[in-house]
N, C-alpha and C positions, 0 to 999 in steps of 0.2 A: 471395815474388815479387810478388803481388799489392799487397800494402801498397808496394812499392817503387814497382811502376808509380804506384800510385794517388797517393803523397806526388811523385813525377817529376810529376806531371799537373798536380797544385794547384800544385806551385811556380810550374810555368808560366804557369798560369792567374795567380797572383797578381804574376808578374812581367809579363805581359802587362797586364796591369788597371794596375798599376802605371805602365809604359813609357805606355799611352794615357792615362791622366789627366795625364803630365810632359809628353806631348807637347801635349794641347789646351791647356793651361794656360800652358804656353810662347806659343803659338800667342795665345792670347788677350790675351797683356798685348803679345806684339810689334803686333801690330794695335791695341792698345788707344791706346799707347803713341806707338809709330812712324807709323799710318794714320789717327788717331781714328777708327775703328772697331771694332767690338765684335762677335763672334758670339755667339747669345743662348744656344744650346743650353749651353757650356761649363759654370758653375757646376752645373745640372742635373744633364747629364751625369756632371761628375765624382763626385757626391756619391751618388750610385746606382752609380758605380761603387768605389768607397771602401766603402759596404757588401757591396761581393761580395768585397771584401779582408780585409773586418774579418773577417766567416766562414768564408772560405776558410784567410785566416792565423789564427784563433783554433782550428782546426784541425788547422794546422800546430804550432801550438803545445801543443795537449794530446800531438801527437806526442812532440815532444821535450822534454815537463818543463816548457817554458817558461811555466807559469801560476803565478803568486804563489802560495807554500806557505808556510804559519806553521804554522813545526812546532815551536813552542819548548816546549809543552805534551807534544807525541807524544814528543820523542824523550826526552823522561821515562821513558816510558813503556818496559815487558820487549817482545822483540821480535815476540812471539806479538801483545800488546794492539797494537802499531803494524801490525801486518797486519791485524788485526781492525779498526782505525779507520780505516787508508788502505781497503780493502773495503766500509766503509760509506761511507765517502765519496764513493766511485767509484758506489757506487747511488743517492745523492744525485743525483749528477752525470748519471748516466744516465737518472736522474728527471724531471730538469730535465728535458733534450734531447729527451726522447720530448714529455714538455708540448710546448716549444717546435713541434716537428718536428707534431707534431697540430693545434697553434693556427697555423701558417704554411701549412698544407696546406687551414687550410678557410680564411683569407682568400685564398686566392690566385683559387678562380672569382670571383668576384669583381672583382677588381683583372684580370682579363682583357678586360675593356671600356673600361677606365679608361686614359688615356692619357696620356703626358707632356706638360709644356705646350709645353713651346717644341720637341722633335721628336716626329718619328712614331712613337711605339714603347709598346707594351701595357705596363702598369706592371708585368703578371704576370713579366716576365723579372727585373724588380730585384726583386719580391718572392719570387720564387723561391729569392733567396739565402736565408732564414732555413730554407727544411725541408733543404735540400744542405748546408747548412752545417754546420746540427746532425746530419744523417746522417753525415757526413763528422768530424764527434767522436766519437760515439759509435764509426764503425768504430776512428779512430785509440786509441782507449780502450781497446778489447776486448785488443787484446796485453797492453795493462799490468795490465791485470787477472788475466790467464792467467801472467802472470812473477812476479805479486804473490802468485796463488795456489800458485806451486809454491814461492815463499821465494826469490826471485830479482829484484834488482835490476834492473827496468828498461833496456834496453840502450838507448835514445834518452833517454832519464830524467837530462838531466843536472844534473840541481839537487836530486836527494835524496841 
């Protein structure tokens, strides 16, 4: 139930983030175009908004399988050792993310005072995506870990 809310949440979030970057970008070439004029925030904007996507959907994506697997080696491999490798990899991965999630958490005081150029808004909100993002892998990880551990295919897993 929770995993369900939470993947409902980020879609939204990512189709949201989504829908406003298509609409200022829309916005900005019709003014650009049709008014000769320009609003300055737009590239800005969208491109801090494009990183709360890339996090947000690259978490969608550990959900469901969707990350490049080169398994041409593993699936060589007896089915004990491909558990044994897809488990170290997944601590690899959890490795990384905690790194990440620790290095994003101490720029962020920081980038609290710092502010956009062209509008008003604390840089900490767009940096905020890298520790929620990689939080948000890691949660979506932990089921396949625990399906991996009991010898069971992945049920979002659609690519192995």
């Amino acid at each position: 139930m929770f995993f369900r809310l939470l993947s409902r949440l980020v879609e939204s979030l990512v189709i949201l983030l989504a829908g406003i970057i298509v609409a200022i970008v829309t916005a900005e070439v019709t003014l650009r175009y049709l008014f000769s004029h320009s609003m300055i925030f737009t590239e800005e904007l969208s491109r801090y908004l494009m990183v709360w996507i890339v996090f947000l959907g690259s978490a969608l994506a550990i959900r469901d399988g969707s990350h490049i697997h080169i398994q041409i080696l593993v699936k060589r491999l007896s089915p004990r050792i491909q558990q044994i490798v897809k488990l170290a990899a997944y601590a690899l991965i959890i490795a990384f993310l905690v790194f990440i999630t620790v290095e994003g958490l101490k720029i962020l005081p920081r980038q609290l005072q710092q502010m956009c150029i062209t509008i008003d808004i604390s840089l900490f909100y767009f940096y905020l995506a890298i520790p929620v993002g990689s939080i948000l892998m890691i949660i979506f990880l932990l089921p396949i870990i625990r399906q991996t551990l009991v010898g069971k295919r992945p049920a979002g897993n659609k690519r192995e």
